[in-house]
C-alpha positions, -999 to 999 in steps of 0.1 A, spaced: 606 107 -633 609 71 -644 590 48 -623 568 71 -608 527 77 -609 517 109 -611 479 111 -592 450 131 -593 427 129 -560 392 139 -558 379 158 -530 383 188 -505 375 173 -471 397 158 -442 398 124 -457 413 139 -489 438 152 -467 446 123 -451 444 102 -481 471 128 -493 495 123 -467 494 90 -472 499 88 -509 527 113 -506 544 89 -484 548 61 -513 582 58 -533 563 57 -564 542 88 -556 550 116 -587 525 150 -589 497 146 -574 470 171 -583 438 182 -559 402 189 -574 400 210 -556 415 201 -525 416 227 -490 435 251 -476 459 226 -460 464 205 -489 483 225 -513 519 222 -496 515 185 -509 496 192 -540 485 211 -570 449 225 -571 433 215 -606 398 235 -608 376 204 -621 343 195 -619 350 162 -595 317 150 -605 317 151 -641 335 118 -655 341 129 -688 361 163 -673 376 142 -653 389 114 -674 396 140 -706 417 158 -676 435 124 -661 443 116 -700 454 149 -710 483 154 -680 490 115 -681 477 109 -650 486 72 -636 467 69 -615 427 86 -603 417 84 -559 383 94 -556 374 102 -521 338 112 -516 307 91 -525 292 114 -555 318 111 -578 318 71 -576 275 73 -577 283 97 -606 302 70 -623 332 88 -622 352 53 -620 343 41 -646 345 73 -675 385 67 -660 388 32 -666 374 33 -700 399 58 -709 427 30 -698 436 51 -666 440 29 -632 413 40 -606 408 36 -574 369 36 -562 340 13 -572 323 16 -604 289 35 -609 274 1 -601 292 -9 -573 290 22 -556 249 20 -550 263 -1 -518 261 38 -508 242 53 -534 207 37 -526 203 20 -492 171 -2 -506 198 -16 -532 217 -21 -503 200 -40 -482 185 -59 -514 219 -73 -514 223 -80 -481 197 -102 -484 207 -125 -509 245 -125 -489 230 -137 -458 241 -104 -447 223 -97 -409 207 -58 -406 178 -47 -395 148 -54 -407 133 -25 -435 107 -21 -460 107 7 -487 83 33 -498 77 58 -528 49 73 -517 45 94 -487 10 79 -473 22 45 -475 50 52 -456 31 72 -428 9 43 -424 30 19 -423 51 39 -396 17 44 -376 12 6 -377 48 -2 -366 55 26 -340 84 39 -324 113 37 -320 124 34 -356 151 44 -381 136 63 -413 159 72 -441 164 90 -471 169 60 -499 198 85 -518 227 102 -509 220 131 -490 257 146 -479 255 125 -441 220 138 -437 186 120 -441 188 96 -416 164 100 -387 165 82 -358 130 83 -341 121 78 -306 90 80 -311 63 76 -338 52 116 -341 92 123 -349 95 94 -376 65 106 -391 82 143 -391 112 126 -407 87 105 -433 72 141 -442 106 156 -445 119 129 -463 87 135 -491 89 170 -490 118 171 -506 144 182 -481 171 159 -489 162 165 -527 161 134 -551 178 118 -521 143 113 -503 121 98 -536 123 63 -517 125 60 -482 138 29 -463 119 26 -428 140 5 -404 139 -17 -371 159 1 -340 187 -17 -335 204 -12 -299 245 -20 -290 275 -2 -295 288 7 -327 320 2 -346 333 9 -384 355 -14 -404 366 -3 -437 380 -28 -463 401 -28 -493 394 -55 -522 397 -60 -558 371 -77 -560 382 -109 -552 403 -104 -524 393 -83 -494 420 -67 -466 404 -57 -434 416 -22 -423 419 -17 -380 385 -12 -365 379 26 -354 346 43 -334 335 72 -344 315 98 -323 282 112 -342 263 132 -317 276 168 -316 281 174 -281 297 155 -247 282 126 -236 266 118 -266 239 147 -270 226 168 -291 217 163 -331 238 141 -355 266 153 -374 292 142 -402 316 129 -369 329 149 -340 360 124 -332 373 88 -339 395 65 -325 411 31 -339 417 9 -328 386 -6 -307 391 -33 -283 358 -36 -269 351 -57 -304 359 -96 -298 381 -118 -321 348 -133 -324 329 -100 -335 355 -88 -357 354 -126 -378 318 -117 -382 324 -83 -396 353 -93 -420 325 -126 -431 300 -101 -437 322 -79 -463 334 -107 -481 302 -120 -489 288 -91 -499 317 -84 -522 310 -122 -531 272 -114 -541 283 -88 -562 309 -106 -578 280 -135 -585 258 -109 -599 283 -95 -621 291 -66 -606 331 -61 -595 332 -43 -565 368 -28 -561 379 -2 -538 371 9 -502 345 -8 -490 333 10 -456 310 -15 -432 291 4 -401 283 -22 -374 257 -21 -349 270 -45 -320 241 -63 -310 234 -92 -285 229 -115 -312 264 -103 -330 273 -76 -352 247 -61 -378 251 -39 -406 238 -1 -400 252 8 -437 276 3 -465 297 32 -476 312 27 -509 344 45 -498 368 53 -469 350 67 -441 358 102 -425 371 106 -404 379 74 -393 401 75 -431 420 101 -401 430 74 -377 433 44 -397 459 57 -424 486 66 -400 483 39 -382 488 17 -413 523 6 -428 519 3 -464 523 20 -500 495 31 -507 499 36 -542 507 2 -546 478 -9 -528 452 8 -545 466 2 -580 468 -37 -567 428 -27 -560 425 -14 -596 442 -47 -613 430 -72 -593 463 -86 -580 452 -75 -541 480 -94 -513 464 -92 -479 507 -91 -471 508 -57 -488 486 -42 -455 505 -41 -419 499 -26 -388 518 -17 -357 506 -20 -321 505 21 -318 466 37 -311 454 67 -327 428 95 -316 412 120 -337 391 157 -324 369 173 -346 371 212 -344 342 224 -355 326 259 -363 303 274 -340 264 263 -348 275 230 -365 258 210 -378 235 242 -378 241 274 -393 277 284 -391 298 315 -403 330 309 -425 362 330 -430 376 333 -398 415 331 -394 426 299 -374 461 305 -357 483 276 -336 484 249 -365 521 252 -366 526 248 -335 498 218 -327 517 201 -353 550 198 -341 539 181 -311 549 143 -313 526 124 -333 504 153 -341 493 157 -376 466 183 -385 442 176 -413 426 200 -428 388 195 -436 368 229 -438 395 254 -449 406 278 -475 432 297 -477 431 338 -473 442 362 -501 476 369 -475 481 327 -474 460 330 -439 447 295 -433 404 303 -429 376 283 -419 351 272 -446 329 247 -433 314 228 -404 342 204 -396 369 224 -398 401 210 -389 413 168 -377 438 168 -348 449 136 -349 478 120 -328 495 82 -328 511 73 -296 519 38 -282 486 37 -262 455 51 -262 457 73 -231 495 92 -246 469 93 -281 443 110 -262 459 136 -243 484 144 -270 456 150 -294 437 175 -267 473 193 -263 470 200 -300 433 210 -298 444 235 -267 471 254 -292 450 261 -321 427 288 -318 397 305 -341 364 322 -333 335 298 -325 360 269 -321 340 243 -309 344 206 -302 336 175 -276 358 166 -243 350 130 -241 363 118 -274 376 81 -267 361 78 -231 343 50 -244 372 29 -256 379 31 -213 345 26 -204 339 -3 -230 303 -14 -238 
């Protein structure tokens, strides 16, 4: 197949699957291969069972099956140094080096860099040691923000209204719930607005703003109940002002900048959450790669090949002209499994994605699925499935995306009403 790249993507969630779709969609797209991918993802792709952490497996793999081209989707491999066991094997990657990737990978080097950029966020200190922290949280009060300095799979972040539950979060934190995650824990000022996501491409030179989206954390209507991974998302968000937005793209570009001064080349997807405050935007957090599932909303709204982007990303030869976008909004429901982001039970047999996905605009990403030993599609996580729809406003978005919701079935299925509502009730 002259001309084409074959790919290898990492990761099994509903960004993978929309990253997927996407990348299928280029000219140049050859085989592309899925460690290990979902139930929803193998139409598309092959599954390759591969240690997506492990960067020599992974290069050793790319090499072996002349792979031209690596996507890694979630943050461990890149903290892993996936990235760069590729690159050193000559393969074009796309994803932030080992280095580069602690934008995510510890939130004190974070915010270590934000500092020297200028970079506006809240206010922090750091702590190793468990009595330290408590007292300094005793001496602060509530409300506060206290979080787990490592990765910690979307967890470790708690946001305290009062002193008594930050110090339950400091304890937990220590105690080794989130693992090495918790060794250092950042303690942070409350910040207070609305917030927004903005995801980036750069080479690390150049950095392309993607379309603004919201996503919905809290697990149930009206923004109640405990944190989860995301129960919704829309994109794009026009409660943010021209004025905001130049902020948000200045911010990213000097952080890239810093790095770049310090030696390190940031290239990739750089993922900025925003907290919009009275005093203009603020970072909450940098994710060193596409967010999910905003990843679900942004991507089809985006007109571009996105091979050629991200190997532009890989080379350093990034055109802000290779990224367009239409005037078409995009709404994305979360089905969940009963108990999320609790305990949940897996293996039950969803029905209706067929027919959710021949509505128009409708595509169904798959996040939490396997498939059955009879090619039954079955649920295998928390988030379970993306129902996202494109329509020419937001309203058509919306209710197309509930229609889709309302024709696929499985037991426990659970998810919010009032996904978007904001984006009509603005601030």
């Amino acid at each position: 197949m002259s001309g084409k790249v074959d790919i290898l993507l990492l990761g099994s969630g509903g960004r993978e699957h929309a990253l997927l779709v996407k990348l299928a969609e280029s000219p140049t797209a050859g085989d592309i291969y899925v460690a290990l991918g979902n139930g929803g993802m193998y139409e598309r792709a092959t599954k390759v069972d591969l240690d997506a952490e492990d960067p020599k497996a992974v290069a050793a793999w790319a090499l072996e099956n002349r792979i031209g081209l690596v996507v890694i989707g979630p943050e461990a491999p890149l903290v892993a140094g996936v990235a760069d066991a590729v690159r050193a094997a000559g393969i074009p990657c796309f994803g932030p080096s080992g280095e580069a990737a602690q934008m995510e990978g510890s939130k004190k080097f974070a915010k270590q860099v934000m500092a020297r950029a200028g970079v506006p966020t809240a206010a922090y200190r750091s702590f190793t040691s468990e009595d330290e922290c408590a007292a300094y949280v005793r001496q602060v009060g509530g409300p506060i923000v206290v979080k787990a300095d490592g990765l910690a799979a979307g967890k470790g972040v708690i946001v305290a209204k009062t002193t008594e539950e930050a110090l339950e979060g400091v304890h937990e934190c220590f105690s080794g719930a989130f693992g090495e995650a918790g060794a250092t824990v950042v303690v942070e000022e409350m910040m207070e607005g609305p917030e927004c996501s903005l995801l980036a491409l750069t080479d690390g030179k150049t950095l392309v703003p993607l379309a603004t989206a919201q996503d919905h954390k809290r697990a149930l209507d009206g923004d109640r109940g405990p944190n989860t991974g995301g129960m919704g998302v829309y994109s794009p968000v026009p409660m943010v002002t021209d004025d905001e937005l130049a902020q948000m793209i200045d911010i990213e570009k000097r952080v890239v900048a810093e790095l770049a001064a310090e030696g390190i080349t940031y290239s990739g997807c750089l993922y900025g959450g925003f907290m919009l405050t009275d005093e203009g935007p603020k970072v909450l957090e940098f994710n060193a790669r596409f967010g999910d599932p905003e990843t679900q909303v942004v991507l089809p709204r985006m007109q571009a090949d996105l091979v050629g982007v991200f190997l532009a990303c890989d080379n350093g030869t990034l055109d802000p002209h290779d990224v367009r976008w239409g005037d078409d909004w995009a709404v994305s429901v979360v089905l969940t499994s009963a108990g999320y982001p609790g305990a949940y039970e897996k293996g039950k047999v969803i029905t209706g994605i067929e027919d959710a996905s021949v509505l128009e605009g409708v595509t169904v990403y798959h996040a939490g699925t396997k498939l059955g030993e009879n090619g039954e599609v079955l649920t295998n996580g928390g988030r379970v499935l993306d129902v996202t729809a494109v329509a020419p406003t937001f309203e058509a978005a919306r209710a197309q995306a509930y229609a889709a919701c309302d024709l696929i079935d499985f037991e426990g299925k659970t998810f919010r009403t009032d996904i978007g509502l904001r984006c009509i009730q603005g601030r």
